[in-house]
C-alpha positions in Angstrom: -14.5 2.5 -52.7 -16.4 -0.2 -50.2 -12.8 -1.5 -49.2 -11.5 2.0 -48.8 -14.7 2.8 -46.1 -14.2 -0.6 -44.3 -10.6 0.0 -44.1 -10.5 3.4 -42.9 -13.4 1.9 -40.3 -11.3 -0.8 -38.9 -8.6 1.8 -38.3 -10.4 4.2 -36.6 -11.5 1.2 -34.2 -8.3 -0.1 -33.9 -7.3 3.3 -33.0 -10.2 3.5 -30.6 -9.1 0.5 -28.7 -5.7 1.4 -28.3 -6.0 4.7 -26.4 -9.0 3.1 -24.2 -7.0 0.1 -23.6 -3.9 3.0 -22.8 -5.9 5.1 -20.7 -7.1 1.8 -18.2 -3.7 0.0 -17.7 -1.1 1.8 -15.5 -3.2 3.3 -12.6 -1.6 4.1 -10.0 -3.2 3.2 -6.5 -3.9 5.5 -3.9 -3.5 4.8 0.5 -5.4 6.8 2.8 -2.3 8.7 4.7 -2.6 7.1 8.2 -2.0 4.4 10.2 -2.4 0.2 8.7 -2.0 -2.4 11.3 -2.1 -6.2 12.0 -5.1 -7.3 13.2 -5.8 -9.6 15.8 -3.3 -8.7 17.9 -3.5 -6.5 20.8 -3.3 -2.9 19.0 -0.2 -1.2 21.1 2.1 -4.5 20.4 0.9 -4.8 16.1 3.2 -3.8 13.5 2.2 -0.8 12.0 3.0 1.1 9.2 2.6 4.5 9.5 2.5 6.9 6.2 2.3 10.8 6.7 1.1 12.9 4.0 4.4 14.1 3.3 5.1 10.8 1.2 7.1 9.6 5.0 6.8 6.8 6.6 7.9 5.1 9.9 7.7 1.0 10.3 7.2 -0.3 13.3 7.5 -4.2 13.4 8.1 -4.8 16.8 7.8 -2.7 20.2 10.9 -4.9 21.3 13.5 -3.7 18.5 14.7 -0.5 19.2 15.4 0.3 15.6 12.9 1.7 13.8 12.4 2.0 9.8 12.0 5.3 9.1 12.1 7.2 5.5 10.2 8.0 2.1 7.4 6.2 0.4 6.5 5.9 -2.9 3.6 3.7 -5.0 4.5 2.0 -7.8 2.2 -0.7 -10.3 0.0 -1.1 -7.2 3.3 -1.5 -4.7 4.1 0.3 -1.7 7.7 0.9 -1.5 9.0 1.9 2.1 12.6 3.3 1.5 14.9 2.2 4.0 18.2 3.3 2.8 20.1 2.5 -0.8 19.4 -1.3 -0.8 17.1 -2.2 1.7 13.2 -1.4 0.9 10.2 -3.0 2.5 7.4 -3.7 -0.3 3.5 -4.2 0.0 1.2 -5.0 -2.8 -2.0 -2.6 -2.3 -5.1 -4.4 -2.2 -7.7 -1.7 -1.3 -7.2 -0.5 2.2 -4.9 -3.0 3.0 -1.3 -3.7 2.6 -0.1 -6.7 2.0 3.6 -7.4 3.1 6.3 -8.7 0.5 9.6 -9.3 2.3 10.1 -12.5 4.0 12.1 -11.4 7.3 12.5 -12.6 11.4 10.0 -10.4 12.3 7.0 -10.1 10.1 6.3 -13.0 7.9 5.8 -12.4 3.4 1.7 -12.6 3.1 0.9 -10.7 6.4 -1.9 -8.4 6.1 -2.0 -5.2 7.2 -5.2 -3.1 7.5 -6.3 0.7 8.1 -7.1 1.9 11.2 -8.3 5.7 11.1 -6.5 7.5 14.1 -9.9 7.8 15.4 -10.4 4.2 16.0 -6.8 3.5 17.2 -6.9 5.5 19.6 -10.3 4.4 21.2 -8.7 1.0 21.0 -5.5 1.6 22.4 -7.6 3.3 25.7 -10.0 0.4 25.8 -6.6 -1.9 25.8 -5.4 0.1 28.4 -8.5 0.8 30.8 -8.5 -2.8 31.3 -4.7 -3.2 32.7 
């Protein structure tokens, strides 16, 4: 009877720890809807990502390059995925409020860090960075 009790005990447990250790793993990050930019740089030349609520995006990654990324996002194991057609995708790994770019490419380097920026604060930067042209 003892071994029946301790059996049926570790079960339970093992049970237990299985649906808590199911119920932390695959959570899926969240991004404030908005504006994430590189800093130090003077705010009107950054690259920016921009993400509407809508789950679309636009990519600015220079003001020189007339082409700009535009498309659908999605999140995925703590990834930002910035669809840019059927084979090209830009990715950032989501650390917090910031963005962290994946791709290596000409314009933007793999590692560079991208932060929020309410639309609040950009644009009392961007006419601070302009009232003193």
């Amino acid at each position: 009877m003892e071994k029946k009790v301790i059996f049926i005990s570790l079960l339970v447990i093992s049970i237990l720890l299985v649906l808590i250790a199911g119920c932390s793993e695959n959570k899926t990050a969240e991004l404030k809807t908005g504006r994430y930019v590189v800093p130090g740089n003077e705010l009107v030349l950054s690259p920016q990502v921009i993400l509407n609520e809508n789950n679309e995006y636009s990519f600015i990654r220079s003001p020189y390059i007339s082409f700009l990324p535009t498309g659908n996002y999605s999140i995925e194991d703590n990834k930002l995925i910035l669809h840019a057609g059927e084979s090209k995708a830009y990715i950032f790994t989501i650390d917090g409020e910031s963005l962290i770019f994946e791709n290596d490419e000409d314009l933007i380097k793999k590692g560079t860090l991208f932060v929020f920026y309410d639309d609040e604060t950009f644009s009392t930067e961007t006419k601070v960075t302009h009232a003193a042209d």
